[in-house]
C-alpha positions as CSV (number, residue, x, y, z in Angstrom):
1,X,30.2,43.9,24.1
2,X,30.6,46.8,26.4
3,X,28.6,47.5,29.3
4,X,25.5,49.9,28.6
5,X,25.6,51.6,32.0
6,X,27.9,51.4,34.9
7,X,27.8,48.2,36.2
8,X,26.3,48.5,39.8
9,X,29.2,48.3,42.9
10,X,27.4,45.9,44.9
11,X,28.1,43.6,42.0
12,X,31.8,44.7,41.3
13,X,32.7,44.9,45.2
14,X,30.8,41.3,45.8
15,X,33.4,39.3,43.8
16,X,32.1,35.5,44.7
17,X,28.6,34.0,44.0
18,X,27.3,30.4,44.0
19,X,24.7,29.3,41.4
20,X,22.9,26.4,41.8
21,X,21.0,23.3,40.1
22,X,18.4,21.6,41.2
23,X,15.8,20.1,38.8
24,X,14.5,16.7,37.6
25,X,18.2,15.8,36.3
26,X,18.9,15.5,39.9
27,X,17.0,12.1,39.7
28,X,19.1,10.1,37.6
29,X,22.3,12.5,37.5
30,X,24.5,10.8,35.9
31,X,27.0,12.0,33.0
32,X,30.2,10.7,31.5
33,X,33.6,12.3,32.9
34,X,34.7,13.5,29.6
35,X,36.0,16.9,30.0
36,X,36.2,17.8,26.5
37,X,33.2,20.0,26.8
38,X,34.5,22.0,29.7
39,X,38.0,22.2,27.7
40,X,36.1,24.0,24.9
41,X,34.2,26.1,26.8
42,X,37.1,27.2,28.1
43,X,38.9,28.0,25.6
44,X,36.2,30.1,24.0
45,X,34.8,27.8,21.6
46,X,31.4,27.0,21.1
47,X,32.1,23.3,19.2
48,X,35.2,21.3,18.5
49,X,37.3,22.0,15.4
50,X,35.9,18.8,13.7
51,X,32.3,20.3,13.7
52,X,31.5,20.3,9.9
53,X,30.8,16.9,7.7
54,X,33.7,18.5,5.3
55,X,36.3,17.9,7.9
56,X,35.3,16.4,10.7
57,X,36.4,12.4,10.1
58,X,37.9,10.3,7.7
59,X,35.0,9.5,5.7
60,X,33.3,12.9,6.4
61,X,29.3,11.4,6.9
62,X,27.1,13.9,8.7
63,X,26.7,10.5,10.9
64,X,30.2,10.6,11.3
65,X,30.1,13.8,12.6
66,X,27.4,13.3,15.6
67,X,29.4,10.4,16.6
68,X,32.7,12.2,16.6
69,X,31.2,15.3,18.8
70,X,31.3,15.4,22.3
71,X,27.5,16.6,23.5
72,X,27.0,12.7,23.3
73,X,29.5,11.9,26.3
74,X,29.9,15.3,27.9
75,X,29.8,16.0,31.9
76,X,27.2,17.9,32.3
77,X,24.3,16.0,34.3
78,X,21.6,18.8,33.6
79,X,21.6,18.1,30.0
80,X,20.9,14.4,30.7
81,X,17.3,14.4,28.9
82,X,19.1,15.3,26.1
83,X,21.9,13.3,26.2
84,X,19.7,10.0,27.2
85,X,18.5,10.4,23.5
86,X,22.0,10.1,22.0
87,X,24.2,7.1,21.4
88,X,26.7,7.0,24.0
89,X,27.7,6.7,27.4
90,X,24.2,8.1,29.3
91,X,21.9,6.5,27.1
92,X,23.7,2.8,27.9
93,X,23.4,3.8,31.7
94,X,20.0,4.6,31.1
95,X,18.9,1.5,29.4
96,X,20.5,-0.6,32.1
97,X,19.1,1.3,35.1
98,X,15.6,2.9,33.9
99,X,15.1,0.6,30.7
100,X,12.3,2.6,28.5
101,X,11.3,4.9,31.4
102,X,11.0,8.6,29.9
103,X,12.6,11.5,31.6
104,X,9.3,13.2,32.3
105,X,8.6,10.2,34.7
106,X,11.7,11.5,36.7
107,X,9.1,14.3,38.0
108,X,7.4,11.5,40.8
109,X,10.8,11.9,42.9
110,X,11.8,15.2,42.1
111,X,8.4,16.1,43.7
112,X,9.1,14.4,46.6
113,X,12.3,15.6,47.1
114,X,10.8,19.3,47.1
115,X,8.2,18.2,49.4
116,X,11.1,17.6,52.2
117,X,13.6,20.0,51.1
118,X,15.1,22.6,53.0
119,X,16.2,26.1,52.3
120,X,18.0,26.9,55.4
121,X,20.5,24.7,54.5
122,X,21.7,25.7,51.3
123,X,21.6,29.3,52.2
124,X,23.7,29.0,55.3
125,X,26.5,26.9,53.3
126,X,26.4,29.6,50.7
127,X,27.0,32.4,53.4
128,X,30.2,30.6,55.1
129,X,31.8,30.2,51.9
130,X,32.3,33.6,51.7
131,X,29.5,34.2,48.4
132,X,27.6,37.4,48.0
133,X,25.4,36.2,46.1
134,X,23.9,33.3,44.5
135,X,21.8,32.3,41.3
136,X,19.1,29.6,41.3
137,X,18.0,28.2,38.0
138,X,14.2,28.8,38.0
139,X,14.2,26.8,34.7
140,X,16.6,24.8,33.2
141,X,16.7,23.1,29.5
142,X,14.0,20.8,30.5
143,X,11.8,23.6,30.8
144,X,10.1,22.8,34.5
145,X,9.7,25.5,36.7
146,X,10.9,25.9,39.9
147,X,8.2,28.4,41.3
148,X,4.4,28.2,40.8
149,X,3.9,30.2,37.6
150,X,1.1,32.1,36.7
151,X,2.2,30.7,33.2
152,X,2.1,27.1,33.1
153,X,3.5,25.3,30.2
154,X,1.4,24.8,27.3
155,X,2.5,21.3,26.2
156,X,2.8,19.7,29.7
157,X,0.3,20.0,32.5
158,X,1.9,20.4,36.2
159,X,5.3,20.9,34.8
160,X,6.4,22.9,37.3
161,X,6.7,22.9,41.2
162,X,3.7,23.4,43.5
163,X,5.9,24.8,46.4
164,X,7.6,28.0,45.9
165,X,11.5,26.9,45.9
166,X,12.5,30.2,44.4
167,X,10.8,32.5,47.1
168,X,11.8,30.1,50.0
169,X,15.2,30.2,49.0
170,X,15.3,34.3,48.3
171,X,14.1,34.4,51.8
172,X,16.5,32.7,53.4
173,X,19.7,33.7,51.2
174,X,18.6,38.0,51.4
175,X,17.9,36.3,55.6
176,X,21.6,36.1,55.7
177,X,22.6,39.9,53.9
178,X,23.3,37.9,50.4
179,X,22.3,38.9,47.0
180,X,19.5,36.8,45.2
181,X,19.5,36.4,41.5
182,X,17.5,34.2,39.3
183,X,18.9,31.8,36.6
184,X,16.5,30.9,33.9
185,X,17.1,29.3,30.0
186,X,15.6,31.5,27.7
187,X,17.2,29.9,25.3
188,X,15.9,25.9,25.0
189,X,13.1,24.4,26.6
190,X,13.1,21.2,25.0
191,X,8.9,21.2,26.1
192,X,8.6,23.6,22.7
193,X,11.1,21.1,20.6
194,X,14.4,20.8,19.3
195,X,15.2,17.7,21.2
196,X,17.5,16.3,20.8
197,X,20.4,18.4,20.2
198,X,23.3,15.9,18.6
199,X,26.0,18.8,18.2
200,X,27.5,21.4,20.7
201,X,27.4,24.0,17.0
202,X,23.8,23.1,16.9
203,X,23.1,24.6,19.8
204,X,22.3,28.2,18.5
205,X,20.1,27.2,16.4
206,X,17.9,24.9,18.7
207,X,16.5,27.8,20.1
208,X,12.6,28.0,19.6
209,X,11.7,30.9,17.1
210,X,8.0,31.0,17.6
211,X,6.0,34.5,18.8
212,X,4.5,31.6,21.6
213,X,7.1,31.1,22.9
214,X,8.9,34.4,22.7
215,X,5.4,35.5,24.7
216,X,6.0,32.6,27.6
217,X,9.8,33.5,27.9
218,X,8.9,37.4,28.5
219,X,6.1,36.5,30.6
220,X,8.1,33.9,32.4
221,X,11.0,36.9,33.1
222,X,8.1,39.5,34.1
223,X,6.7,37.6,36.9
224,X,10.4,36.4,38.4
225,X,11.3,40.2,38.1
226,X,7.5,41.1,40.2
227,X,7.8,38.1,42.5
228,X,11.2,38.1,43.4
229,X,13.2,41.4,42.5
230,X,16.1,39.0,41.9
231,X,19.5,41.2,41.6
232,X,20.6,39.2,39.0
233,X,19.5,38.2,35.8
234,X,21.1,35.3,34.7
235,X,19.8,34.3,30.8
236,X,21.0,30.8,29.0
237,X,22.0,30.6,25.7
238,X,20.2,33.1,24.2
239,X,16.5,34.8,23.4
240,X,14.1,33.7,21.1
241,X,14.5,36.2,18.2
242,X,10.6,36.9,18.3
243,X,11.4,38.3,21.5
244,X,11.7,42.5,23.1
245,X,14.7,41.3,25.2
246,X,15.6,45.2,25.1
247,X,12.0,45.9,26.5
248,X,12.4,43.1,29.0
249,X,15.4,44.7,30.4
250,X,14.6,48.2,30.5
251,X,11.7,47.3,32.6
252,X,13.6,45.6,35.1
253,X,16.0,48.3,35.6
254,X,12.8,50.4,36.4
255,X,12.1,48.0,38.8
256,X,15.4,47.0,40.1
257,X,17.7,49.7,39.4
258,X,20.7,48.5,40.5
259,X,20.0,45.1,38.9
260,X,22.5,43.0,37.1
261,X,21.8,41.3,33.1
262,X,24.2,38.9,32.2
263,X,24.9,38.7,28.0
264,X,23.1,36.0,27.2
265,X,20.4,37.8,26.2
266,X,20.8,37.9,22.4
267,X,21.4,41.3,22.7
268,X,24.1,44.4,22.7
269,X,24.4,45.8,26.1
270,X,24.8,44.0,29.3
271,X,26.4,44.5,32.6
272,X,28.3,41.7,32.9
273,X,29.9,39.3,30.6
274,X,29.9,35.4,31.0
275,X,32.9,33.2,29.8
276,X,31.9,29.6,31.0
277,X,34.9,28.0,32.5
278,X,36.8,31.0,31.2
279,X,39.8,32.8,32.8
280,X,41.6,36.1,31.3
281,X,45.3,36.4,30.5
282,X,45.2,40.2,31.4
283,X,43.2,42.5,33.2
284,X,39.8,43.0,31.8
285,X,38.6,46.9,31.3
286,X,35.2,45.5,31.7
287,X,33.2,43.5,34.7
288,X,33.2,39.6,33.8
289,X,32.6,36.8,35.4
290,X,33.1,33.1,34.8
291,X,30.6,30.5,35.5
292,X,31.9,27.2,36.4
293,X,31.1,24.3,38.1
294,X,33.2,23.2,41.2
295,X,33.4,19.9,39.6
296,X,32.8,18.8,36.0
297,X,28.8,19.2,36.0
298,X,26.4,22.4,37.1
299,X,23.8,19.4,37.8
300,X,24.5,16.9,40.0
301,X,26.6,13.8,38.7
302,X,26.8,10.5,41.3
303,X,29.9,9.5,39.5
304,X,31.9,12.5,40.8
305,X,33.9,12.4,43.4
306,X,36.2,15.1,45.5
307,X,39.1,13.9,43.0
308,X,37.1,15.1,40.3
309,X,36.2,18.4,42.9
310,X,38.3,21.8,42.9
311,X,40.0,22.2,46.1
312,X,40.1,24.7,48.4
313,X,43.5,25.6,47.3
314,X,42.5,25.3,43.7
315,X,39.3,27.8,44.3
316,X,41.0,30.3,46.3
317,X,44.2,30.7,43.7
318,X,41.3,30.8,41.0
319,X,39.6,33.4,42.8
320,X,42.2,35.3,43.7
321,X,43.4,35.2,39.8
322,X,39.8,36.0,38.7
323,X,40.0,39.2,41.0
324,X,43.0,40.4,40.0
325,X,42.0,40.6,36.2
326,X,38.5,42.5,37.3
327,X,36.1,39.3,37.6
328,X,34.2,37.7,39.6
329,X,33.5,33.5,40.3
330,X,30.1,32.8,40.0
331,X,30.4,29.0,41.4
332,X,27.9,26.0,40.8
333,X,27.2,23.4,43.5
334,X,25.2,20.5,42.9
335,X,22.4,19.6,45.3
336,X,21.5,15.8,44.9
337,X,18.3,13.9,44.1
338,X,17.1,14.8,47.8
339,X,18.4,18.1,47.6
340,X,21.4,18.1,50.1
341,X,24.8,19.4,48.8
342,X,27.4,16.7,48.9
343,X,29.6,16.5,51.9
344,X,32.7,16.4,49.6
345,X,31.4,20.2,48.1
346,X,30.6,21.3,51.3
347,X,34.0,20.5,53.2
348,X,35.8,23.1,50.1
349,X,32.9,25.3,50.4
350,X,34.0,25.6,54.4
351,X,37.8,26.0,54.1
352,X,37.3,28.4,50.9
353,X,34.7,30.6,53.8
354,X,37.1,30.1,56.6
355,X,40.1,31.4,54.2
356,X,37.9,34.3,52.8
357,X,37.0,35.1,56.4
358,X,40.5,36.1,57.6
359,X,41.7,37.2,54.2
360,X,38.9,38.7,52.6
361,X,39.8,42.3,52.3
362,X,42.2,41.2,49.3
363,X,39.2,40.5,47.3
364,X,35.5,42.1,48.4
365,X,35.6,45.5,47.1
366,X,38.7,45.5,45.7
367,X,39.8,46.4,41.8
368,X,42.8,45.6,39.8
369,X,46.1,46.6,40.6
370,X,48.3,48.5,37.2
371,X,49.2,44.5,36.6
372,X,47.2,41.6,37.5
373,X,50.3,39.0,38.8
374,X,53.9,38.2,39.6
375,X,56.0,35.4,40.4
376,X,58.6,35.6,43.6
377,X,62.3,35.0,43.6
378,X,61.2,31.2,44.9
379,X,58.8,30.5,41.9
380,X,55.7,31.1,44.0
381,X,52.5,32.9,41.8
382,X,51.3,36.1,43.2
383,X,48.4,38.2,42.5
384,X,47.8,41.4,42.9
385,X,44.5,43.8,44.0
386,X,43.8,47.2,45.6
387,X,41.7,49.0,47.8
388,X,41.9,52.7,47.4
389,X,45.4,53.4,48.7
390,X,46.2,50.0,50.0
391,X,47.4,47.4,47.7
392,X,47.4,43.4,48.3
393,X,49.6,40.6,47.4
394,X,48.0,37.3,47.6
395,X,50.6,35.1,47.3
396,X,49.6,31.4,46.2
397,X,51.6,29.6,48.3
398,X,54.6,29.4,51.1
399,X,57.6,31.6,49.5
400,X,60.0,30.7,52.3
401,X,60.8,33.5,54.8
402,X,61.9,35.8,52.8
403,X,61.7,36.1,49.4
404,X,61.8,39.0,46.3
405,X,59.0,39.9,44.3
406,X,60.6,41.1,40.7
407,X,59.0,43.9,39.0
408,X,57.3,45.2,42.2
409,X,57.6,48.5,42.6
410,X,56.7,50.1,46.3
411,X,56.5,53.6,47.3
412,X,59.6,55.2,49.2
413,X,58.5,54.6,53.3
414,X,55.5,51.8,52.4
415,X,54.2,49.5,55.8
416,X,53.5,45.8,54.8
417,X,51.2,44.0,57.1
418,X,50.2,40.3,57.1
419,X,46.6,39.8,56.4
420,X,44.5,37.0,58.6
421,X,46.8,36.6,61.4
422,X,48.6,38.6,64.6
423,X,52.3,39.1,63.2
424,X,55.1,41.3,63.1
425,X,55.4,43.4,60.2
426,X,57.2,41.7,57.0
427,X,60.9,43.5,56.9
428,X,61.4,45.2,53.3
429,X,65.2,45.7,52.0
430,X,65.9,46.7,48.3
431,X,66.6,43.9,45.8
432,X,68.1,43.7,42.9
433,X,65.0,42.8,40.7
434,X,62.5,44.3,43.0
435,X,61.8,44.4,47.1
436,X,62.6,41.4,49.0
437,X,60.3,40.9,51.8
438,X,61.0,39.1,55.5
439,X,58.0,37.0,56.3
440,X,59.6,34.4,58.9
441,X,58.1,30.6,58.9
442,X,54.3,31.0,57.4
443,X,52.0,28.8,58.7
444,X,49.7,26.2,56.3
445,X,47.4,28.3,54.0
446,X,45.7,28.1,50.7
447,X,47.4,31.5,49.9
448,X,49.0,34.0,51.9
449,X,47.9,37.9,52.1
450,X,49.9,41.0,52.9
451,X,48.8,44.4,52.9
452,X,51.0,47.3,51.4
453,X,50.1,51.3,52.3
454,X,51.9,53.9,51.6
455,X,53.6,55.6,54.3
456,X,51.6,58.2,56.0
């Protein structure tokens, strides 16, 4: 899928969103800690090999099957109402901590929790990370709505919030000079059917075909797009095929020309492709970006922990690789049942902002250099990104005080300079593999930054 236009440069130069859940799977949030999900996802695969009743098991039943496939037991807490519905791990903690109570009843606290949640908050933790933009979701799978729609849903009176989250929140992220885009599943809303979904290859196909509700999805799109002139458009799993997804997009370029659409929209052209937990081994031609959570759910899940978390380390080597290939890290955090980001996410979120803060001219506005990563003489990754004339090695690690970067190849009289701290300039002598570079002692860092131009 390549892009149909040039993908706006706010979005290419801004390099690091957040995207955030909040919804009634907040109340319970719960999920197993089975990664096989996340695994698959990121490996490009859409179900597990065993997927079929031909092959799946030993005695090949289609029951087999369901019970073999993972969507039963996977992490993610924003599927939870359907996930309650299928044997395994979340419908046994349902049963012993909500006994027959339905999901829909989850909406009494979720309520309540909007009624005392805070905006201000979330945006200022999103602005000292170091994002430059973040993504909502103004509907999840569930299908409630996380504005006051004009178009309430036709099977569920109230289903959506009285207080307007999504304008709040716009308000206070654009407040602090961020980007504001707008999640929402066209995909599955579980209010029109389909529920429940008992295989990740059965996903596709859940997707409501009816002209109803291809009318409320467009509808749903046309008044986010009026209301909120989100920069983003960030579709789920597809568009119902009774849908004008083309005519949906075309009018929000005429509203919002340099918008973003993601390529989930069941359709050819798009700015931006989507791997979920996906990386790439090479530089990508195209803009991408993967979407992952910083743990192992997009909604919130009790049961994790910060062992379970990325760490700040972890998240500034993945962004720094993401960059280098031509991507960018859209990020989920998970708000809780009150609607307060975990301390344990926002302690990463703060060291990832305070690194980004002295070393972000590596990655904001930057493209790919001719190749995407090395490895120094000491065995240290590096990754590489340019500015115009000024290149960047972000080196993901301590190398020692000197070390050689093999392959490397600087031009004749090139200055190095240490990014993100006062310092002499790094010493360069010929190597035999490539330049060898005299740092000195480097002090604690997630990575390490140093700036190459080309003598004047």
């Amino acid at each position: 899928m390549r892009p149909e236009r040039e993908t706006p440069a706010w979005y290419r130069d801004a390099k690091f969103g957040i995207m955030i859940h909040w919804g009634l799977y907040s109340v319970p949030g719960w999920a197993p800690l089975d990664d096989e999900v996340v695994r698959l996802l990121g490996a490009g695969r859409t179900a597990p090999e065993d997927s079929s009743p031909d092959d799946s098991t030993r005695d090949g039943s289609a029951d087999a099957v369901r019970r073999s496939d993972p969507l039963a037991r996977h992490s993610y807490a924003e599927w939870y109402q359907n996930t309650y519905l299928l044997d395994g791990p979340t419908r046994a903690y349902h049963r012993r901590v909500y006994g027959d109570r339905p999901y829909a009843d989850f909406r009494t606290e979720f309520v309540a929790a909007v009624r005392d949640w805070d905006p201000v908050p979330w945006a200022d933790l999103c602005a000292a990370a170091g994002a430059r933009y973040v993504v909502p979701t103004s509907k999840h799978h569930d299908g409630y709505l996380l504005w006051p729609s004009a178009h309430p849903n036709p099977h569920l009176p109230g289903w959506q919030t009285g207080r307007d989250v999504l304008g709040e929140l716009g308000t206070a992220v654009r407040d602090r000079g961020l980007r504001y885009g707008l999640y929402y599943s066209g995909g599955l809303d579980w209010t029109f059917g389909n529920l429940p979904i008992r295989r990740m290859a059965d996903v596709a196909a859940s997707v409501p075909d009816s002209p109803g509700y291809a009318r409320y999805v467009d509808a749903h799109w046309r008044e986010l797009i009026d209301r909120y002139r989100p920069s983003v458009l960030w579709n789920d799993i597809g568009y119902p095929s009774a849908g004008d997804a083309d005519g949906l997009v075309a009018a929000y370029y005429a509203a919002v020309p340099d918008g973003v659409v993601n390529d989930r929209f069941s359709r050819d052209g798009a700015d931006v492709r989507t791997p979920e937990y996906g990386i790439r081994s090479e530089i990508d031609p195209e803009p991408w970006e993967t979407v992952r959570a910083l743990g192992l759910s997009f909604g919130w899940n009790r049961q994790e922990t910060a062992e379970h978390l990325l760490s700040a380390t972890e998240l500034v080597h993945l962004l720094s690789d993401v960059v280098s290939r031509n991507g960018n890290l859209l990020l989920g955090i998970t708000p809780d049942d009150r609607g307060v980001v975990p301390a344990a996410q926002r302690r990463v979120l703060h060291e990832v902002g305070r690194w980004l803060a002295d070393h972000g001219e590596a990655i904001y506005g930057t493209r790919p250099w001719p190749v995407p990563a090395a490895v120094t003489s000491s065995g240290v990754p590096v990754r590489f990104t340019r500015r115009d004339d000024v290149g960047y090695l972000i080196v993901l690690g301590d190398p020692g005080p000197e070390f050689g970067v093999p392959g490397l190849s600087l031009p004749p009289g090139a200055r190095l300079r240490v990014v993100g701290r006062a310092a002499a300039e790094p010493g360069v002598t010929a190597g035999p593999d490539g330049p060898v570079l005299a740092v000195g002692p480097l002090p604690p860092a997630p990575a390490h930054v140093f700036a190459v131009r080309p003598a004047s």
